[in-house]
N, C-alpha and C positions, 0 to 999 in steps of 0.2 A: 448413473453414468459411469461407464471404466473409468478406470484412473490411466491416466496417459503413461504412457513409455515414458521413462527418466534416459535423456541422450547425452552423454556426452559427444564434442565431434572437436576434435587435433586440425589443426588445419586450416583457418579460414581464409584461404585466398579464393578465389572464383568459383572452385568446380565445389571447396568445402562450405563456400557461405552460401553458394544458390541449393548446395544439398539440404543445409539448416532453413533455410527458407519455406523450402517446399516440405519438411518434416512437420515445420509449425503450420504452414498455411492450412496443410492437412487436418492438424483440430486432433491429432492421434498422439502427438508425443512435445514434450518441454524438450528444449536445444540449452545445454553448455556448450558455450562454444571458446577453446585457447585459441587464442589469439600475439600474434608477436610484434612485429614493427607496426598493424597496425592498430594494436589496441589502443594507444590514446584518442586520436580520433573518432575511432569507433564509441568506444565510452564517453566522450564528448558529444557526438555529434551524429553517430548511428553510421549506418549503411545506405551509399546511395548506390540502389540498382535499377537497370537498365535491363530488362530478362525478357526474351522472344514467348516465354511459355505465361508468366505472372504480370509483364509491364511494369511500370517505370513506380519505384516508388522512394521514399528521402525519408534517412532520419530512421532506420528499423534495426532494429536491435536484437537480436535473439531472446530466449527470456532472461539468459544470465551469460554475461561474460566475464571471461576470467584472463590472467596473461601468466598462469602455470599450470600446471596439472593438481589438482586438488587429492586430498586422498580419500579414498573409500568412506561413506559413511552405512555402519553397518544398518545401521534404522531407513536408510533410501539411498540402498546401492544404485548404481547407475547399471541399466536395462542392456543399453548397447555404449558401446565406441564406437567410434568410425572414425576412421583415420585416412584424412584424404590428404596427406602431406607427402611432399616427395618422399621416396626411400631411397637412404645414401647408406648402404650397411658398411660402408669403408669410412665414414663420416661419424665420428661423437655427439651425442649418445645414440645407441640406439633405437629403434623405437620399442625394444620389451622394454627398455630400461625408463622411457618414455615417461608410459603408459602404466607400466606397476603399481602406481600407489592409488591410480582409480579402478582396478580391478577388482569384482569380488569371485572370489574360486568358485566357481561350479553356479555363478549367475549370470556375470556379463558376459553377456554377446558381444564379441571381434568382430567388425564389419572393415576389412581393408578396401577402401576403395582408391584402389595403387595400381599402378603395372608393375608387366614384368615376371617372370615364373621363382617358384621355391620362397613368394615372401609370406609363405603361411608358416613354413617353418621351423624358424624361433619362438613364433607365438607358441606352436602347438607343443613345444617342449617346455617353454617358459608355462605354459597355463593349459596342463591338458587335461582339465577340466571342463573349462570355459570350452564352447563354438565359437568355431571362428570360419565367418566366410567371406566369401568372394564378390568382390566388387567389383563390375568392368562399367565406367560409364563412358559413354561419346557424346556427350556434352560438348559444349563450346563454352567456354565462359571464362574472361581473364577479370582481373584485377586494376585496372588501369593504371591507376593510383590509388595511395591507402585510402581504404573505406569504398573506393569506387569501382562497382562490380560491373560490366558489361557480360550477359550472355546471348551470345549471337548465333546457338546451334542447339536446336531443342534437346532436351535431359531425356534421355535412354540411357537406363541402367540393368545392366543384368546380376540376378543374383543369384547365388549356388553355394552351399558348405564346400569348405575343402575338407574332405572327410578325414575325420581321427579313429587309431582305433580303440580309443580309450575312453569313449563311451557313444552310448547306443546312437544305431545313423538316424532311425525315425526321429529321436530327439533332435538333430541335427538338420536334419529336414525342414521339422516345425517350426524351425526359430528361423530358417531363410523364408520361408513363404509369409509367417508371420512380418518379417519387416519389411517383405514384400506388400502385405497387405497394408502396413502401417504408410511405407512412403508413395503407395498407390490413392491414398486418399486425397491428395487437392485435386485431383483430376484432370491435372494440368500438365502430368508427366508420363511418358511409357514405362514400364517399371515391370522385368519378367522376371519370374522363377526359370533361372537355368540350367539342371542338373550335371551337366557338361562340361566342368567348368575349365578342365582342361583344352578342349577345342576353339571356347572362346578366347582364354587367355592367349593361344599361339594364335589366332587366327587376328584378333590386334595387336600381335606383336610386328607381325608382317608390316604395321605401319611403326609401328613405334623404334622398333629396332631397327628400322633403314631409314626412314624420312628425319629421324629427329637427330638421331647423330651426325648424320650425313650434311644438314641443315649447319648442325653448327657448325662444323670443321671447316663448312666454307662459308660461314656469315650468308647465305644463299636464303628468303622463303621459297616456300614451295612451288608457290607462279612461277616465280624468274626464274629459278633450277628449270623448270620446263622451259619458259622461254629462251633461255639457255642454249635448247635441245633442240635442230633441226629434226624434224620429224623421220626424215628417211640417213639419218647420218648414220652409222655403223657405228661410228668412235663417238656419239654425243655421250653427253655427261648422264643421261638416260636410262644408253643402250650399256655403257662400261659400268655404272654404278649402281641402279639403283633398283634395275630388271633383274641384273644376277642376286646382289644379294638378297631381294627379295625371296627369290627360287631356293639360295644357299635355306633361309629360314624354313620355307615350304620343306625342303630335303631333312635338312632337322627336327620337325614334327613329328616327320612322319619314321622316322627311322629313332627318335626319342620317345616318340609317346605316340606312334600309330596313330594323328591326326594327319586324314587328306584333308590338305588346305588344297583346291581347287587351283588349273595354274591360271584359268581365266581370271581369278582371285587378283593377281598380279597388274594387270590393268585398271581394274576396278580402283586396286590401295593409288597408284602413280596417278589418276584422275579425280578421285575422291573427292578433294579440296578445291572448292568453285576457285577456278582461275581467278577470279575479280576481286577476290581477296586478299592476296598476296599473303596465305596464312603462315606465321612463324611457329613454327612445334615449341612448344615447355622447353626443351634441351637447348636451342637457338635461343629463346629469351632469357634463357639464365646465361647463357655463353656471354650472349651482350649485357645482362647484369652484372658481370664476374662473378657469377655465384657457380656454389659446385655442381658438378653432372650428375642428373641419375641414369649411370649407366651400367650401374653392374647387375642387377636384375632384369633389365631390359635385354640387354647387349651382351654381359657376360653369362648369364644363366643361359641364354640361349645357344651360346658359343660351347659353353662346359659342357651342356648337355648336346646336342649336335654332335661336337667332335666324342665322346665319350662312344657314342651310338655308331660311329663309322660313317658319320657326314661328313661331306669336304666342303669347309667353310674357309677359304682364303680371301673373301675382300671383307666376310664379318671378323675376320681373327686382326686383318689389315684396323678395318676400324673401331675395334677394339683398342688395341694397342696406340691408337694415335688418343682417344680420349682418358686413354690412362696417363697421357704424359699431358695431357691439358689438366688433367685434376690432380697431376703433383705441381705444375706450376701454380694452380688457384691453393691448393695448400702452401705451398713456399709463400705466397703473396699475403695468403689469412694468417702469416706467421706458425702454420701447425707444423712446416717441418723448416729444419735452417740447412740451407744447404750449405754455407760454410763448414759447419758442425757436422756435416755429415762425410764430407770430405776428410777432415780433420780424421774421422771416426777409423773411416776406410785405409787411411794411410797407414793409421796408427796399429791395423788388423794386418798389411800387407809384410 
């Protein structure tokens, strides 16, 4: 018999422990899994999940958990990472800084499975050795409380290299379709090879960079934004917010990186989300956690790169800027900057 894929996976909240889930159910690969607020639990008492694709089961554990990054062991490097944790790259540490010490040069495979454009980037300077690719899932699956995973939107995951040119693409290739083949095994999941990776990543950014910032700034889910929104109003919260910048992003693809996102597209993302669910995006649930935004990958990569290209991006630059003055107030509150002190600083320069 092969011997399984060595995993590490960063991350276990819903999208990362249903990922660990389905790697082991598969019978293709062993799951380390880091784990933060809820490892005690977890190592108490396991995982209760609730999954539309596997069904309900109490008490499961990955095959090893941990609640740091382990370092490399040269005798059973670790195969892949996978890192399904937010990305805050204005936020300490990073994640190369992460992820280094389980890295082995020119073995593990980078599987980001992150939004957001340019977050291959650091990797591929920090370790451009290693393959590093692209993870888009649309998955459902929160966390509800520690340990307790609810997924309520079957696992679609797409995969693609983000290509380096610092060693060969067929290599790069093989090791996407390979972990494509690896987490294609419970047969429980849709899981594609998508050479593309760029069209995919703009083309759910369209949801992500409009629904999710938009979401939090106004405490709003996605139903009641709609129901919001008289249907034939000109000035609904809809037609002024949510239509354009959607369009704003469609203009920045395509004038950044030559993706037509279709504008019938635009419909599609504003309905997507079954009204009956009043669904709250990642961004909205951390707003109401006070936890930090990810929004500079989502939001400002698209923006940098957009205006850069000769896009006119005014309600993405608008909401850009309002979630950068919410995530210096949640740092002033986690105590990471003192605004007294900074005052003090300013005076003292004037």
């Amino acid at each position: 018999m092969a011997q399984k894929a060595k995993v590490l996976l960063v991350g276990a909240g819903g999208i990362g422990t249903m990922t660990a889930f389905n790697l082991e159910q598969g019978g293709l690969a062993t799951v380390t899994a880091i784990l933060r607020s809820n490892y005690t639990i977890v190592k108490d008492q396991g995982f209760t999940i609730d999954s539309c694709d596997h069904g309900k089961f109490q008490g499961w554990r990955p095959s090893e958990v941990l609640n740091k990054i382990p370092d490399q062991e040269p005798s059973a490097p670790f195969d892949y990472i996978i890192c399904t944790t937010k990305n805050n790259p204005d936020i300490p540490p990073t994640l190369v800084d992460l992820i280094s010490p389980a890295v082995t040069p020119g073995h593990s495979v980078i599987v980001l499975v992150q939004n957001g454009l340019n977050i291959e980037k650091p990797l591929l300077k920090a370790f451009p050795n290693n393959v590093c690719l692209s993870g888009v899932s649309l998955m459902g699956a929160d966390e509800l409380s520690p340990g307790s995973i609810l997924q309520n939107d079957v696992d679609r995951l797409y995969i693609g290299e983000f290509v380096s040119d610092t060693m060969d693409k067929e290599k790069q290739t093989a090791a996407a379709k390979d972990f494509v083949r690896i987490y294609s095994a419970s047969g429980k999941v849709q899981c594609s090879y998508q050479p593309d990776v760029v069209f995919v990543r703009w083309r759910k950014l369209m949801y992500n960079a409009v629904w999710n910032p938009i979401c939090a700034l106004t405490d709003l889910d996605t139903s009641r934004f709609r129901l919001a929104s008289e249907d034939n109003d000109p000035a609904s919260p809809l037609n002024l917010l949510i239509r354009p910048a959607m369009n704003e992003i469609r203009a920045a693809a395509k004038a950044a990186a030559n993706v037509d996102l279709p504008e019938s597209l635009v419909e599609d993302m504003v309905e997507c989300d079954p009204i009956e669910i009043f669904c709250a995006p990642s961004m909205l649930q951390d707003r109401r956690k006070k936890r930090f935004l990810e929004f500079e990958n989502i939001l400002g990569e698209a923006l940098r790169e957009g205006e850069k290209a000769g896009a006119s991006m005014p309600i993405v630059r608008t909401i850009y800027a309002l979630c950068k003055a919410i995530q210096w107030r949640t740092k002033e509150t986690s105590g990471m900057v003192d605004a007294v002190k900074l005052m003090e600083e300013r005076k003292a320069r004037s």
